[in-house]
ZAMARGU-4260 file (C-alpha; in steps of 0.2 Angstrom, whole numbers, plus 5000, padded with zeros to 4 digits):
<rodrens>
0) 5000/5000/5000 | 5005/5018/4996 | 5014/5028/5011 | 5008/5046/5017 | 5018/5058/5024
5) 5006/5069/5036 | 5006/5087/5035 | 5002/5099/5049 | 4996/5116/5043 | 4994/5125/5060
10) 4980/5116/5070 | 4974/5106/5052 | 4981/5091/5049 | 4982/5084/5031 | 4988/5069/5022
15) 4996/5070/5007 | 5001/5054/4994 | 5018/5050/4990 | 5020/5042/4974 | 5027/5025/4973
20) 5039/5017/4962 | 5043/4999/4955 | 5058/4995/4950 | 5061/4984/4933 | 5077/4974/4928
25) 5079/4968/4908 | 5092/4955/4905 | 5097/4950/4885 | 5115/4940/4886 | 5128/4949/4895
30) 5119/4966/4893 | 5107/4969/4908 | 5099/4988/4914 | 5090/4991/4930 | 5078/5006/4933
35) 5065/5013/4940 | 5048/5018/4935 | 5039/5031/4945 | 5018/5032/4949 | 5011/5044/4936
40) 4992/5050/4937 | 4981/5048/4921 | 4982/5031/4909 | 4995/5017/4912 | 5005/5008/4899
45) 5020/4998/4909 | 5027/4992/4890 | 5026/5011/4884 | 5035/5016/4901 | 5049/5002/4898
50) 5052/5009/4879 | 5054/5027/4884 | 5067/5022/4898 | 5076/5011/4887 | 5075/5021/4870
55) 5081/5037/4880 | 5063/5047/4880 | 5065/5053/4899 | 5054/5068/4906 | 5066/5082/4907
60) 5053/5095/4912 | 5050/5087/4928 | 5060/5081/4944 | 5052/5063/4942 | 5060/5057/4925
65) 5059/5036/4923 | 5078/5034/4929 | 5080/5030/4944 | 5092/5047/4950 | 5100/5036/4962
70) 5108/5024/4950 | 5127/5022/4950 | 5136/5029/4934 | 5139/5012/4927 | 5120/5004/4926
75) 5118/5023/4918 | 5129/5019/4904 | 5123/5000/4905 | 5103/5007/4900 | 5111/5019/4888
80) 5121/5006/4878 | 5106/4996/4879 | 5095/5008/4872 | 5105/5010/4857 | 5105/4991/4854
85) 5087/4992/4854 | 5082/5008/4845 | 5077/4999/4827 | 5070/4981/4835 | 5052/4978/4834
90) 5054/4964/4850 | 5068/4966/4859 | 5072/4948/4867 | 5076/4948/4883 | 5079/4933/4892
95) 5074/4938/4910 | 5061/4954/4915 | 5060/4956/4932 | 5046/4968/4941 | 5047/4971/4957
100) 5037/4984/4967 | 5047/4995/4979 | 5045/4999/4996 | 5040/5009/5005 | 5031/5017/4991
105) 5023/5004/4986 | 5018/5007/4963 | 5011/4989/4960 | 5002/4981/4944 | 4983/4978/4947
110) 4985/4965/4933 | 4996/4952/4925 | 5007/4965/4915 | 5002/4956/4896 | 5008/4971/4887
115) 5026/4969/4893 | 5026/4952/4884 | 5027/4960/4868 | 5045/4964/4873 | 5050/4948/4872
120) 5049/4934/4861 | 5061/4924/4870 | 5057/4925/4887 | 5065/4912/4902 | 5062/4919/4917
125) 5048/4932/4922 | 5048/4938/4940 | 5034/4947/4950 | 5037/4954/4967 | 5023/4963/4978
130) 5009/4966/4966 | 4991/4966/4967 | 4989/4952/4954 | 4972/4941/4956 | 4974/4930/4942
135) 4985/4925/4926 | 4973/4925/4910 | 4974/4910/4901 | 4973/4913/4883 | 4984/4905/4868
140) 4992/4922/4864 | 4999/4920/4882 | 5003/4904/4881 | 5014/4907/4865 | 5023/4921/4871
145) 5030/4913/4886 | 5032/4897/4877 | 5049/4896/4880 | 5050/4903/4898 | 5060/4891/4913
150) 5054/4900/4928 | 5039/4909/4933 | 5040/4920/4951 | 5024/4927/4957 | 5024/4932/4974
155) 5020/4941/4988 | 5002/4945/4978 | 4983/4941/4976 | 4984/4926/4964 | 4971/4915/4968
160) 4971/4901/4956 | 4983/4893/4944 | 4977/4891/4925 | 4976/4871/4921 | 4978/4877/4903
165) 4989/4889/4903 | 5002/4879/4914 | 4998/4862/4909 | 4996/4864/4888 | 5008/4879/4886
170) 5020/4882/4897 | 5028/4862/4897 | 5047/4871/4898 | 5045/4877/4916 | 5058/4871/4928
175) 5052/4883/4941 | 5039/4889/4948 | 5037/4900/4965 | 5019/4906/4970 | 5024/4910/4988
180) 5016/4922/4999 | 4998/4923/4988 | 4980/4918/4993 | 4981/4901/4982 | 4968/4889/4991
185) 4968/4874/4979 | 4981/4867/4968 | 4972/4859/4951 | 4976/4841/4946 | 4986/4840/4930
190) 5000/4847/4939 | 5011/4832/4937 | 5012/4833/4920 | 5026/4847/4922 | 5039/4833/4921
195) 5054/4846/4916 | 5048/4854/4934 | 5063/4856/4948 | 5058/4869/4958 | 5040/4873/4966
200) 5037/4883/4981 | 5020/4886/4985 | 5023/4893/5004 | 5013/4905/5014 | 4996/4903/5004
205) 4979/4895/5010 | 4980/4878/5001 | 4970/4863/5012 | 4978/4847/5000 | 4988/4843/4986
210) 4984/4838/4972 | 4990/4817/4969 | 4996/4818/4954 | 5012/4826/4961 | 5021/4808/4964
215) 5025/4810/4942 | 5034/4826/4945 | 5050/4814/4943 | 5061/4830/4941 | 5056/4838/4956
220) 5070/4841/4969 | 5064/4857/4978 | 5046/4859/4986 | 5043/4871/4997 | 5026/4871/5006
225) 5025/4878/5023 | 5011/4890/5031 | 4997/4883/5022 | 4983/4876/5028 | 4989/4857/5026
230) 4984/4842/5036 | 4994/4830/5028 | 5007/4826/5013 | 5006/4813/4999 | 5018/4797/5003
235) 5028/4800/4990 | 5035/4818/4995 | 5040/4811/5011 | 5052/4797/5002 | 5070/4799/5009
240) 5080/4800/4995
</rodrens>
């Protein structure tokens, strides 16, 4: 949630928002640019945001540009020789987007963030970090542009369900998946048919059983699972190996 700072104007006291900001990482290779993205008031495009910072469109009127001021001189020149990488590339390929909201003014995404999947068409690894996220829409446009993606973080957010189709027809390549710290109450069955899948880490959520069909995640060699709601684990997750 947004911080306030509070004002006292003689005996009236008045609350005034501070903006937040989230802070947004693009890997491609060996080139890599972190920045930040500042609250603004009217219409929202976090895509159209991510262009201007990389293509070097910053507000120079205002004290509030899109780079983060604090930055060190060389993720400065990191963005900048970026940027001119990018300037005539319709998708820009990045490996790894991570978004993060940054506290303590909190700027998080109401939404999955679809329009920032046009950025990439070869997306790995796609990270979201204190959001307000309640679902991820399952649709085969989805599906295709994060068909090559290996690890998928959504946490500390509202997601309160896991798409069957999405994960189970689309997204076969994952090899991790973190969905801790959401309000998740059911895993769906189908699950197990992520056989590539090392990592899952479903901690901190309100999940009351598991689904069975993890015993065919023969891959599996992380699972994390604690404060949920659970009563009991399927034999098989309690093997010693």
């Amino acid at each position: 949630m947004a911080s306030f700072y509070e004002l006292f104007l003689g005996s009236r006291k008045e609350k005034v928002r501070t903006k937040g900001a989230m802070q947004v990482t693009l890997v491609r290779g060996q080139e890599k640019s972190t920045f930040v993205i500042r609250e603004k008031d009217g219409p929202f495009s976090l895509a159209e945001e991510i262009r201007n910072q990389l293509l070097g469109v910053y507000e120079q009127d205002t004290g509030d540009g899109f780079m983060n001021q604090n930055s060190d001189e060389r993720n400065n020149n990191s963005t900048r020789q970026l940027s001119r990488s990018l300037v005539n590339e319709q998708s820009y390929s990045f490996q790894r987007i991570y978004i993060h909201s940054t506290p303590p003014f909190d700027f998080y995404l109401n939404k999955f963030p679809t329009d920032v999947l046009v950025l990439s068409s070869q997306l790995q690894k796609l990270s979201l970090v204190r959001h307000h996220i309640t679902s991820i829409p399952c649709s085969s446009w989805i599906g295709d542009s994060l068909s090559q993606i290996l690890s998928l973080k959504i946490t500390h957010s509202k997601l309160k369900y896991v798409p069957v189709d999405l994960l189970f027809t689309r997204l076969t390549t994952l090899r991790s998946i973190d969905l801790s710290a959401n309000e998740i109450q059911t895993l769906p069955l189908g699950l197990g048919k992520l056989s590539r899948l090392r990592k899952l880490k479903i901690s901190n959520n309100q999940i009351g059983q598991l689904p069975a069909d993890l015993e065919h995640l023969c891959s599996l060699r992380v699972f994390l699972c604690d404060k949920n709601h659970l009563t009991q684990l399927q034999p098989v997750l309690c093997v010693d190996t």
